[in-house]
C-alpha positions in Angstrom: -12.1 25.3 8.0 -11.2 21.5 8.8 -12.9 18.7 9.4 -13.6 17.5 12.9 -12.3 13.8 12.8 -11.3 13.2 16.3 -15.3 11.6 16.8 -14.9 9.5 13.6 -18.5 7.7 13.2 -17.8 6.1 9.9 -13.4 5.8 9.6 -10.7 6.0 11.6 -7.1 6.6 11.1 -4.3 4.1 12.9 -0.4 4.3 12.2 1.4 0.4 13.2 5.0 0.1 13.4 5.4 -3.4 11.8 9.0 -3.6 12.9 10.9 -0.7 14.5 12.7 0.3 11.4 12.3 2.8 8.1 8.8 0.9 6.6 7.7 1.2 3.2 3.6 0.3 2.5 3.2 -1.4 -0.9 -0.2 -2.8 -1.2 -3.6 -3.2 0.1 -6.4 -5.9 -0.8 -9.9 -6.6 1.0 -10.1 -10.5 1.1 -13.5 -12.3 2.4 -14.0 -9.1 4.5 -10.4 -9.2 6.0 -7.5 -6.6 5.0 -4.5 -8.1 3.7 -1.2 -5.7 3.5 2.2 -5.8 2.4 4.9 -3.7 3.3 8.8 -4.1 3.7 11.8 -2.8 5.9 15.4 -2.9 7.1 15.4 -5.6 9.9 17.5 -7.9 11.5 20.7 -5.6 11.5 19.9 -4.0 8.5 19.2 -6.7 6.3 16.0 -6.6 3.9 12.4 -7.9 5.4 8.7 -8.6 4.0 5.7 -9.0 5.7 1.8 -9.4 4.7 -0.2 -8.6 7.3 -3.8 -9.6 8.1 -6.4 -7.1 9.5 -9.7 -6.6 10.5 -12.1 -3.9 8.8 -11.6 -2.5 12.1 -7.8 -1.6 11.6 -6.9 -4.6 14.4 -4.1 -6.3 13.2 -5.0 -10.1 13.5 -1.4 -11.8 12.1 1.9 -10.9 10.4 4.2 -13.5 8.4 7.8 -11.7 7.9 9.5 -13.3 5.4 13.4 -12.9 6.3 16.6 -14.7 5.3 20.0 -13.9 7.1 22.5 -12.5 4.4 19.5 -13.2 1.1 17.6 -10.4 0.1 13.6 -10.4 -0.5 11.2 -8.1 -1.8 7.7 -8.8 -2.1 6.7 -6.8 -5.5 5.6 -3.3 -4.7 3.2 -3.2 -7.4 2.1 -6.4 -6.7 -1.8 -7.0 -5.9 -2.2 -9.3 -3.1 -5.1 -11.8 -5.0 -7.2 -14.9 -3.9 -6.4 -17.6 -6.2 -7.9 -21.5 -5.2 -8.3 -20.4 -1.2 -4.4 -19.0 -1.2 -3.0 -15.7 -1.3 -0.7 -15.0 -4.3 1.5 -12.3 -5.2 4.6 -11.6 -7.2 7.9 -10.6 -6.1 12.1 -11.8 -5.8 14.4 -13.3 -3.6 17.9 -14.7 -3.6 17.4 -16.9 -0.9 18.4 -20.0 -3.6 20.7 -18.2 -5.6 23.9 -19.3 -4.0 26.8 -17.8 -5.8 25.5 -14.4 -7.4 23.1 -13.4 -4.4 21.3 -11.9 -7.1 17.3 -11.5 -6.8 15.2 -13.0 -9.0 11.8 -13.5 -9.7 8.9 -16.0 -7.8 5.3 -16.4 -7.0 4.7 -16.5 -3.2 2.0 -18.5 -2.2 0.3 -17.9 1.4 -2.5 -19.6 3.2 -5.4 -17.1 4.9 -4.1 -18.1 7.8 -0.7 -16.8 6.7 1.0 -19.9 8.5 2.8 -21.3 5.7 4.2 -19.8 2.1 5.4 -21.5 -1.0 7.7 -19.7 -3.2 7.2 -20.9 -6.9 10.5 -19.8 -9.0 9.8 -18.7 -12.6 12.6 -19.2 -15.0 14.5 -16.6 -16.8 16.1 -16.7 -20.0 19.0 -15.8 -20.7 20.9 -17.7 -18.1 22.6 -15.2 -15.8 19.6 -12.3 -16.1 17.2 -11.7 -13.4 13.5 -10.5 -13.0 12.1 -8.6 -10.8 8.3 -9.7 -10.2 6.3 -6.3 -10.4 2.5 -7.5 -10.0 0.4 -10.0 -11.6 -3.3 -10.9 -12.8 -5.1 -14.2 -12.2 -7.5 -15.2 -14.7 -10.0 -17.6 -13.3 -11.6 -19.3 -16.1 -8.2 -20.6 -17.7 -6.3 -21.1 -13.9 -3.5 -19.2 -15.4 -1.4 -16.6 -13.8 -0.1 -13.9 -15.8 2.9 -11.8 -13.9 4.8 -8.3 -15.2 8.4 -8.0 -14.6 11.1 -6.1 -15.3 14.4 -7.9 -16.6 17.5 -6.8 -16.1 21.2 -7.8 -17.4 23.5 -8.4 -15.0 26.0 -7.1 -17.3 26.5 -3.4 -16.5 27.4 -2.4 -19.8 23.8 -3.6 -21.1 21.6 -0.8 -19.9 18.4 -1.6 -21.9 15.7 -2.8 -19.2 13.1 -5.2 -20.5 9.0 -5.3 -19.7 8.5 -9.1 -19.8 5.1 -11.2 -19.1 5.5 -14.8 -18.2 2.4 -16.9 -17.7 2.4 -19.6 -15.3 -0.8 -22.2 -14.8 -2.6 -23.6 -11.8 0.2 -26.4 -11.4 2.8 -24.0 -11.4 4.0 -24.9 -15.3 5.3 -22.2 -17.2 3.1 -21.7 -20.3 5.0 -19.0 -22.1 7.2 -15.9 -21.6 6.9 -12.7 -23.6 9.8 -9.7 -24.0 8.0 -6.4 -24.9 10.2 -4.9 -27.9 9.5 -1.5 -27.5 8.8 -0.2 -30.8 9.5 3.6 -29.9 13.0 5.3 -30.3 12.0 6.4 -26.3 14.0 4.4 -23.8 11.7 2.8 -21.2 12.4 5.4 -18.0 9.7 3.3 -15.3 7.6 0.2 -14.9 3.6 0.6 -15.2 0.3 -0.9 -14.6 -0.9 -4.7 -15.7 -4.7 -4.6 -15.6 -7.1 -7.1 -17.2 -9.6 -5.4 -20.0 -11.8 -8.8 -21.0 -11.8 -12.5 -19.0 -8.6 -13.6 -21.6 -6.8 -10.6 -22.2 -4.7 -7.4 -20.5 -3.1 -4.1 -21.1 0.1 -3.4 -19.5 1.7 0.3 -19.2 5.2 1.9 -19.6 6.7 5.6 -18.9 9.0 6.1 -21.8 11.1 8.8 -22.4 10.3 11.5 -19.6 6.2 12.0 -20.3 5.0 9.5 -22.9 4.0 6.6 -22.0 3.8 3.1 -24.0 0.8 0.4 -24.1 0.4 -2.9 -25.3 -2.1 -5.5 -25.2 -2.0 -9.2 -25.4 -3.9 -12.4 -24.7 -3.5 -14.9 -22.2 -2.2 -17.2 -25.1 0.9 -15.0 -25.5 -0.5 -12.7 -28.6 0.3 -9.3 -29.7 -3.4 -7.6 -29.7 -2.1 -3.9 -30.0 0.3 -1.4 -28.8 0.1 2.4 -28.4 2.3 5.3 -28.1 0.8 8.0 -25.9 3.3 11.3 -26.5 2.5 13.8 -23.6 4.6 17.5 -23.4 5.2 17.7 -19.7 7.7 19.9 -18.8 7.5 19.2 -15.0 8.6 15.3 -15.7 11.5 16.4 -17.6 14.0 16.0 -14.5 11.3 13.5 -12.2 11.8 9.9 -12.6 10.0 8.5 -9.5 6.6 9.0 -11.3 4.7 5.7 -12.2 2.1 5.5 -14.3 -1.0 4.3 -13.3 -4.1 2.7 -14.8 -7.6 0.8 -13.6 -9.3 -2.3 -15.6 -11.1 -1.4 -18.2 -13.6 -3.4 -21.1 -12.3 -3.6 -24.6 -9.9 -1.6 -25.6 -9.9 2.0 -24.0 -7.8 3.0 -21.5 -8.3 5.0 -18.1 -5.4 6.4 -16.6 -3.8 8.7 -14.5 -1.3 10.9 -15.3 0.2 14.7 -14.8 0.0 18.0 -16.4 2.0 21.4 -16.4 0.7 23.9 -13.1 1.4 27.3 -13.6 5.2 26.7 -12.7 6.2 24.2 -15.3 8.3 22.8 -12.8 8.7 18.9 -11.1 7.3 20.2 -7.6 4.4 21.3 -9.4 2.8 18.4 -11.5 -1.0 18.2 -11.5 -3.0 15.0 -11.9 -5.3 14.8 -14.6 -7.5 11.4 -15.8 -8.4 10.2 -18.8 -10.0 7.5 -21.0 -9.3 6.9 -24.4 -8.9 4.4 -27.2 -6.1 2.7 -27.9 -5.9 4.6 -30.9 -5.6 8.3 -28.8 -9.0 9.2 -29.1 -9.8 11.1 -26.5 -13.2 9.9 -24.9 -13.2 12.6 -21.6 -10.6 13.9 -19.3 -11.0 15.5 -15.7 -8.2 17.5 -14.9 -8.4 17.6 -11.5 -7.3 21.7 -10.3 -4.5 23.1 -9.2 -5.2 24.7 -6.0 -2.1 26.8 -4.4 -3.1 27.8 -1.1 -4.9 25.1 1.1 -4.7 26.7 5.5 -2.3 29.4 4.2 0.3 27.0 2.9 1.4 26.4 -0.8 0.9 23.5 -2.3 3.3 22.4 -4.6 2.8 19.4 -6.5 0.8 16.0 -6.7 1.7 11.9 -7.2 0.0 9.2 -7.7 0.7 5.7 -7.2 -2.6 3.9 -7.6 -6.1 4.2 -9.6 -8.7 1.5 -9.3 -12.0 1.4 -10.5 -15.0 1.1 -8.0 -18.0 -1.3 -7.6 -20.2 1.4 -8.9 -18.0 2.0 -11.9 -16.0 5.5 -10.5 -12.3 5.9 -10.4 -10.2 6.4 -7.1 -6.8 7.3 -7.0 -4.3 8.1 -3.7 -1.1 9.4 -3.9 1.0 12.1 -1.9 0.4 16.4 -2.6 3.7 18.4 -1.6 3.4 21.7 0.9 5.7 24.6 1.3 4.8 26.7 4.7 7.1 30.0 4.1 8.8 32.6 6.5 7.5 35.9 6.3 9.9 37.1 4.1 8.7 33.9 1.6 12.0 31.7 2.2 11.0 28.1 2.5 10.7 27.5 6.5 9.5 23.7 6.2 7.7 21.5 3.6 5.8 18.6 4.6 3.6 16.0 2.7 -0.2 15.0 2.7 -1.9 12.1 2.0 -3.8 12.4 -1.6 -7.2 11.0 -2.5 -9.5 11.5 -5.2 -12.7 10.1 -6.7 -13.7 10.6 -10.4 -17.2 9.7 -11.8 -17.7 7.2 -14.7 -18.4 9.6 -17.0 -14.8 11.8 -15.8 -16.4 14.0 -13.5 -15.0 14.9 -10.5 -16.7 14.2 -7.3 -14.2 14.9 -4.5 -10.8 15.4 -3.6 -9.2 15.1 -0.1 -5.8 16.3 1.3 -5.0 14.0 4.7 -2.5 15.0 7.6 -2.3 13.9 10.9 -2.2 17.8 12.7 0.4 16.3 15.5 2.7 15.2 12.9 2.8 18.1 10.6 6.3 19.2 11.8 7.8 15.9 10.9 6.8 16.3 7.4 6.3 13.2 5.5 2.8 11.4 4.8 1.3 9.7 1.9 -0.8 7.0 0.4 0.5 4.1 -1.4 -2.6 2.2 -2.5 -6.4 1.7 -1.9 -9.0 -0.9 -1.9 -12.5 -0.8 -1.2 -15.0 -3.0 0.9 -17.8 -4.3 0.2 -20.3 -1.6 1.7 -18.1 0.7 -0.9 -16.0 1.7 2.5 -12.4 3.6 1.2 -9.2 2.2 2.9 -6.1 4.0 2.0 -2.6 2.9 2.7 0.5 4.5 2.9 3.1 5.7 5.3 3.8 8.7 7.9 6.6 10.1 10.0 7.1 8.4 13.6 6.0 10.3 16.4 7.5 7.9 19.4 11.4 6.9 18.9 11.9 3.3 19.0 14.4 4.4 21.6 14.8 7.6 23.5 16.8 10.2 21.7 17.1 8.3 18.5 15.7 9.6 14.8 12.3 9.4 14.0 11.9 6.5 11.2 8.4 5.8 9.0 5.6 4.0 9.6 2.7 2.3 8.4 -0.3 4.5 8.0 -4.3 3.0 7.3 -6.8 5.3 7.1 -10.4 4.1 6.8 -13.5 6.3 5.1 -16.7 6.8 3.3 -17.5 6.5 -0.1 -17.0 10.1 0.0 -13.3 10.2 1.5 -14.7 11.3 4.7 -13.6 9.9 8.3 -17.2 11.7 9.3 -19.7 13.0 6.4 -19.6 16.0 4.9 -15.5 16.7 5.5 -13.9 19.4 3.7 -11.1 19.1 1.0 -8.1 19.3 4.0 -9.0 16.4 6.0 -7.3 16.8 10.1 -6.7 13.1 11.2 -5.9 11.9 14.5 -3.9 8.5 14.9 -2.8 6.1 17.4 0.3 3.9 16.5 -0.1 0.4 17.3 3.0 -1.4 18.0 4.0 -5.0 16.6 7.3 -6.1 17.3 8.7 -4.6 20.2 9.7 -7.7 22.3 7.8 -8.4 25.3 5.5 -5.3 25.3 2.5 -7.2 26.7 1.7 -11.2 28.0 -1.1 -12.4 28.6 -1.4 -15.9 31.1 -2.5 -18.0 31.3 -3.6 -18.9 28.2 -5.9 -20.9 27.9 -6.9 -19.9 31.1 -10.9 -19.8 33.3 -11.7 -17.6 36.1 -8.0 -15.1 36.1 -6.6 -13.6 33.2 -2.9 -12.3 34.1 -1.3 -9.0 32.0 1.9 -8.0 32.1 4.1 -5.6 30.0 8.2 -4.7 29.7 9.4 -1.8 27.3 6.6 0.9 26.1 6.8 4.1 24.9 5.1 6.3 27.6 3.2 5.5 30.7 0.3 2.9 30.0 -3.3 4.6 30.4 -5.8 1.2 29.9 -6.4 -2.4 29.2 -9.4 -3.0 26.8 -10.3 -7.0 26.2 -13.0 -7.0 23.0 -14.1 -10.2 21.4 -13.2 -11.3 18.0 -16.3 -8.9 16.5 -15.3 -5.6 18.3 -17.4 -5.3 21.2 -15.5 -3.9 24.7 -16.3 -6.5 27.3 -14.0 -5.6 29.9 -12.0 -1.6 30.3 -9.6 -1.3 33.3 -7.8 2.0 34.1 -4.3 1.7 35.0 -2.4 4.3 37.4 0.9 3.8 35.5 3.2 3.1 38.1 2.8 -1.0 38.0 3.6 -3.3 35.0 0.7 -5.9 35.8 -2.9 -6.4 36.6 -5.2 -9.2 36.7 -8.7 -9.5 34.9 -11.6 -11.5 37.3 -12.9 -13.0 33.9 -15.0 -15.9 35.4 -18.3 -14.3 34.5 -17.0 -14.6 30.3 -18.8 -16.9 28.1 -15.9 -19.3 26.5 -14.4 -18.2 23.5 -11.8 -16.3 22.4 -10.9 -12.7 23.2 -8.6 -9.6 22.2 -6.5 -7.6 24.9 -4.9 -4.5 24.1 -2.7 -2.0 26.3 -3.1 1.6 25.7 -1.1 5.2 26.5 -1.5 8.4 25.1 -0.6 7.3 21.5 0.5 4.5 20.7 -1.3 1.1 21.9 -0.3 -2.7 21.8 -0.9 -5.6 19.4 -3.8 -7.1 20.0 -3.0 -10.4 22.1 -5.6 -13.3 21.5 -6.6 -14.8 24.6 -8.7 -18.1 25.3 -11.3 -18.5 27.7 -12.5 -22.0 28.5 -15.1 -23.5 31.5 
């Protein structure tokens, strides 16, 4: 049985294609009540993109700033919290957009106003000459005005294949204070980049994979001191040929840890890794551990396997975690006939119990095969927002491949679009388009007693106009027959302000246009 979430009284689910192209989510933070996001994509021809994008808690996308240079590469760190720091927005990341002869990326600090109408790009330096850093994600503690970032540093040389974890602190004036390469004191070669979370107001734990299961943790102060490192050796055969699995951990006080990681299923094989949770010491003592189940058959298909690619710890002191679960749907005669993913969620209590754990799919898209969540944040009435990305259900152009976009799924406390879901959540979505030129203006602007609307290229036949104001509320619906590409809006009787005006079809819908009416 599924949960009816096409009436969704406390979420909603919304797909937005950013730019028409292959996107990738990377994270999600809830700002002075406003949703700030992240993602990348092949644009312009091909050539690498960013863009942070600004939201309300209603999923209405308010402003995107692309960062783009022709021929110069950029990548806003994937890991990389997006954090308020002195009234800016900071995050981590690389570019070569100033590296003139090797074109290789490198590691800055991007700063952004709220407004997301300017960015400053603060380069940190690297030693030795010739390597690069990639900027992973960072920490801001307040109290000092420092800014401490994780990295991973690379030799260009080819022949020097040992990859470095490095923290370099930077202050409030952009002054590098000190820069730190983790020797890694194991004989385990480091196989993936972890977690960088604070456990005290001057100190942080950072996390490694090494080797194919164990994973590696150190702990220093913000004045560049070696606290304590651990080894944690884990037997999991299902990692021994997977690489793509990041470990993950949420702050913490003192010096225990809480993070999520994988054990065997009953296959003892990479497409079937369970998620278990844990807190310990950093000495290994185990302090409690959920393992969340291993559940095979969810609406008559197999699962087969679980990620996850963030944990963060809650207002009321619970862990959530999204990731992606893997499903094989079989032929009769049990040969694979198509396997598609889901989006992951799960919420353990305090104390490691489990309260809940959600499977997401949008039922249209199941045949396209691909859906999952990237990170989560939570609002301030203890709302859920899970990002991620889904198959495309509208080509950008007819008869072309189906790329990804950017999935946002908004819930309860309890993972639930409407209360009292079950484990295998149905969603229904509407993609909102961004950047496809010309699909809707709105004139004149400012403008009094007439409000003009007019649209070029859209996916299917338009079905409505809707004009809301800045908190929500419809003040104006219009049905369109679908055969012209205007209509006009008698919008004398509207108090001056400014307004929202989106154009809808059967599923997709427009970027909201701001419109200003004055006396």
């Amino acid at each position: 049985m599924h949960a009816n979430t096409e009436l969704a009284a406390q979420g909603w689910a919304k797909v937005y294609e950013i730019y028409p192209a292959l996107e990738d989510v990377h994270r999600l933070s809830i700002i002075d009540g406003e949703l700030f996001l992240s993602s990348s994509c092949a644009c312009h021809d091909g050539e690498e993109c960013s863009f942070i994008s600004k939201l309300d808690t209603a999923g209405n996308i308010l402003k995107t700033y692309e960062l783009y240079k022709k021929g110069r590469r950029i990548q806003l760190g994937y890991l990389s919290q997006i954090l308020q720091v002195d009234n800016q927005l900071m995050m981590t990341g690389d570019d070569s957009w100033d590296n003139d002869t090797l074109n290789l990326q490198t590691q800055y600090l991007y700063k952004f106003d709220k407004n997301l109408d300017t960015v400053e790009r603060i380069h940190i330096p690297v030693e030795p000459k010739g390597w690069v850093q990639y900027g992973n994600n960072l920490l801001s503690f307040e109290k000092e005005n420092l800014i401490v970032t994780m990295t991973l540093k690379r030799s260009p040389d080819p022949k020097v294949i040992k990859d470095r974890i490095n923290i370099t602190v930077v202050n409030g004036n952009n002054e590098l204070m000190w820069s730190y390469d983790y020797n890694n004191p194991t004989i385990y070669l480091l196989k993936a980049v972890g977690s960088i979370v604070k456990n005290s107001d001057t100190s942080f734990v950072v996390s490694m994979r090494v080797g194919w299961a164990n994973i590696q943790y150190f702990s220093m102060n913000t004045k560049g001191k070696l606290l304590w490192e651990y080894t944690e050796k884990k037997d999991v055969e299902g990692l021994v040929m997977e690489g793509g699995h990041l470990q993950q951990m949420a702050s913490t006080e003192g010096t225990d840890i809480v993070r999520a990681w994988y054990y065997d299923g009953q296959f003892k094989s990479t497409g079937d890794l369970e998620v278990e949770v844990s807190r310990l010491s950093n000495k290994g003592e185990l302090k409690w551990q959920c393992k969340l189940p291993a559940t095979y058959y969810l609406d008559s298909i197999q699962k087969a396997g679980k990620g996850v690619w963030q944990l963060i710890k809650t207002k009321n002191g619970d862990y959530v975690g999204v990731g992606e679960a893997i499903y094989f749907h079989y032929n009769p005669n049990w040969s694979t006939k198509f396997y598609y993913n889901t989006g992951y969620a799960f919420r353990v209590g305090s104390d490691g119990s489990l309260k809940w754990e959600r499977y997401f799919y949008d039922k249209p898209k199941q045949k396209y095969g691909w859906q999952y969540f990237f990170s989560v944040a939570e609002g301030d009435d203890g709302s859920l927002y899970f990002a991620g990305n889904i198959a495309d259900s509208i080509p950008n152009v007819p008869g072309s491949t189906l790329n990804g976009n950017i999935w946002l799924v908004k819930t309860g406390p309890d993972g639930c679009l409407t209360p009292g879901c079950d484990s295998l959540v149905s969603v229904s979505t509407k993609k909102v388009l961004n950047r496809h030129p010309d699909i809707l203006r709105v004139y004149p602007n400012p403008g009094s007693s007439e409000l003009n609307i007019s649209w070029g290229d859209v996916p299917s036949l338009p079905q409505r106009i809707e004009l809301r104001s800045l908190n929500g509320s419809m003040v104006y619906k219009e049905k369109l027959s679908g055969i012209d590409d205007r209509t006009t809006i008698h919008a004398a009787h509207l108090p001056p302000g400014m307004y929202l005006v989106t154009l809808h079809g059967q599923d997709w819908q427009s970027l909201p246009q701001k419109w200003v009416k004055i006396e």
